[in-house]
C-alpha positions as CSV (number, residue, x, y, z in Angstrom):
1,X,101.7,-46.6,60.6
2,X,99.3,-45.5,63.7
3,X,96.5,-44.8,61.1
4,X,97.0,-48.4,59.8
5,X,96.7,-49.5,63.0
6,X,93.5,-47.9,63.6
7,X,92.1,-48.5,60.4
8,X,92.6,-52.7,61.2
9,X,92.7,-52.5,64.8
10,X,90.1,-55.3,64.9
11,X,91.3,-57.9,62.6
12,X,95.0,-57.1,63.7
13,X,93.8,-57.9,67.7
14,X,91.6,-60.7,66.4
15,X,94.8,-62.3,64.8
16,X,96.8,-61.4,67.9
17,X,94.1,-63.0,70.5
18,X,93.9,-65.9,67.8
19,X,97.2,-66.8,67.8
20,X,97.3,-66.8,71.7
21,X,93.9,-68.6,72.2
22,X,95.7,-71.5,69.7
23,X,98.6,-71.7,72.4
24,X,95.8,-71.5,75.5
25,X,94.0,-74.5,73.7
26,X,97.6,-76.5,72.5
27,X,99.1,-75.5,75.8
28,X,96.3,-77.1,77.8
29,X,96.3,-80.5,75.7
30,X,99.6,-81.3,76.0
31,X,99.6,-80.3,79.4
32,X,96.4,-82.7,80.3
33,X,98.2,-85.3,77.9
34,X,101.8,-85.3,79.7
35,X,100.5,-84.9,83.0
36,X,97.2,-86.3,83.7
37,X,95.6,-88.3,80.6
38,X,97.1,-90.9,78.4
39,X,96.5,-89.7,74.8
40,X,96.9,-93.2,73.3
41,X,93.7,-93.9,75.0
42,X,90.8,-93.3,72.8
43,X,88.3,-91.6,75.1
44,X,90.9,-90.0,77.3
45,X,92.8,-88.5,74.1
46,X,89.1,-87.2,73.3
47,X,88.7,-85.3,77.2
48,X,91.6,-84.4,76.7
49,X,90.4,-82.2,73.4
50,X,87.7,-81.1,74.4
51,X,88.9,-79.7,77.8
52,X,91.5,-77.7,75.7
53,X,88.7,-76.5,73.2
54,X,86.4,-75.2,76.3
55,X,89.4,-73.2,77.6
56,X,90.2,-71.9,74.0
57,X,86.9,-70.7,73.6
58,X,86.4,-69.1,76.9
59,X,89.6,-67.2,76.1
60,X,88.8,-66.4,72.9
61,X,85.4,-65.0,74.4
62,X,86.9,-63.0,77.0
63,X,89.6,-61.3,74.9
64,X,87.1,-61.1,71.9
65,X,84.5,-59.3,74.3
66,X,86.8,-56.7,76.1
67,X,89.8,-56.2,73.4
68,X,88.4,-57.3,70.0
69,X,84.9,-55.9,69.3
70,X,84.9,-53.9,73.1
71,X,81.6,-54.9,73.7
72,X,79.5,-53.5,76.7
73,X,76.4,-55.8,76.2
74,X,75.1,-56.5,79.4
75,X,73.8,-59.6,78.8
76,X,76.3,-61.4,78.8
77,X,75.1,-64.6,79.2
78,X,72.8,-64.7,76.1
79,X,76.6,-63.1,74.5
80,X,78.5,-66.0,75.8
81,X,76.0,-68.5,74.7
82,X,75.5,-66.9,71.0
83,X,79.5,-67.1,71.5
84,X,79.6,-70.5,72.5
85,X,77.1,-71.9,69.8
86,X,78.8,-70.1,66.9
87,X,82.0,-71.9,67.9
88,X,80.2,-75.3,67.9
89,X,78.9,-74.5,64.4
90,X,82.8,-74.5,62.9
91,X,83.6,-77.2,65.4
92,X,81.6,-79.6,63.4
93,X,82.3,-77.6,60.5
94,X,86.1,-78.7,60.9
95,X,85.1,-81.7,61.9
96,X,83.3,-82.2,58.8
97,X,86.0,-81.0,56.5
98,X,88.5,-83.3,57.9
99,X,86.6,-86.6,58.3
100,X,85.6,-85.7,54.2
101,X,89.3,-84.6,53.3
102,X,90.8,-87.2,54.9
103,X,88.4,-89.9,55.4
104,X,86.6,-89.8,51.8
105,X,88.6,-87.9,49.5
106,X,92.1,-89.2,51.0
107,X,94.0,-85.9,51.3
108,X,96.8,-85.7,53.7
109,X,95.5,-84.7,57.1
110,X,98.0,-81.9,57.5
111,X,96.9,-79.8,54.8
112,X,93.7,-80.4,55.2
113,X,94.1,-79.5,59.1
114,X,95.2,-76.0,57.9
115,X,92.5,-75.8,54.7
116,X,90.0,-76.7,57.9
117,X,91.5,-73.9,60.2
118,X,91.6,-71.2,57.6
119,X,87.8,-71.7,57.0
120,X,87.4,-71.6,60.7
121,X,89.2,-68.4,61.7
122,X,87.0,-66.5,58.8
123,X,83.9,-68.3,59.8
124,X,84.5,-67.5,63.7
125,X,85.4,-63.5,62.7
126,X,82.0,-63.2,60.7
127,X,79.8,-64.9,63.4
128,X,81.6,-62.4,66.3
129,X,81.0,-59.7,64.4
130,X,77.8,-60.1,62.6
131,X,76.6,-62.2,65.0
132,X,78.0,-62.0,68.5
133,X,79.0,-58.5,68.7
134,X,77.1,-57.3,66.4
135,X,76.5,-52.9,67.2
136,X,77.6,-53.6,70.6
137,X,81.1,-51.8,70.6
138,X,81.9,-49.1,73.5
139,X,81.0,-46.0,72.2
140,X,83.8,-44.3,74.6
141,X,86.3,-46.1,72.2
């Protein structure tokens, strides 16, 4: 079991830190929705978004960064902003497969919503580590 565990230590902590950057980002809509910002508004509902997607991705960057691909890059502004960029890339790229699922082709948004996501958790992986963190892993580890 431990050698498992080794052998897909990164994809298993990249599901893990996944999972919990999906509750950072859900936790922090409905929070600004209940709370502060009325979701039935149009522009509101949209702040709303995109407040929870900034703190989804700077989770996701932090946990990526130390527990995910360990990197010690000390740039880590140029990190965070190859980071930050790759995210907007599937942004739109989820963005685009909904408004063409739903919006052209008619397919329920639900499905489509998880077809989107599942394209977007590979794409994110492969730009972090090809990209992101590429040859930058602690070599104490």
């Amino acid at each position: 079991m431990k050698d498992l565990f080794i052998k897909y230590k990164e994809i298993l902590l990249y599901l893990v830190f996944g999972v919990l950057t999906t509750i950072v980002s859900l936790a922090v809509y409905y929070l600004l929705t209940i709370i502060l910002l009325d979701p039935n508004n149009p522009l509101l509902l949209q702040i709303a978004n995109i407040i929870s997607w900034i703190c989804g991705v700077a989770f996701a960057y932090v946990t990526n960064r130390k527990y995910v691909f360990e990197s010690n890059n000390e740039n880590k502004v140029k990190e965070l902003t190859t980071f930050v960029g790759a995210r907007i890339v599937t942004l739109l790229l989820d963005m685009l497969i909904m408004g063409l699922g739903v919006s052209v082709i008619q397919f329920n948004d639900k499905v489509m919503k998880i077809l989107s996501q599942i394209v977007v958790i590979l794409l994110n992986y492969v730009f972090s580590k090809l990209i992101v963190f590429r040859g930058k892993k602690n070599e104490s580890s």
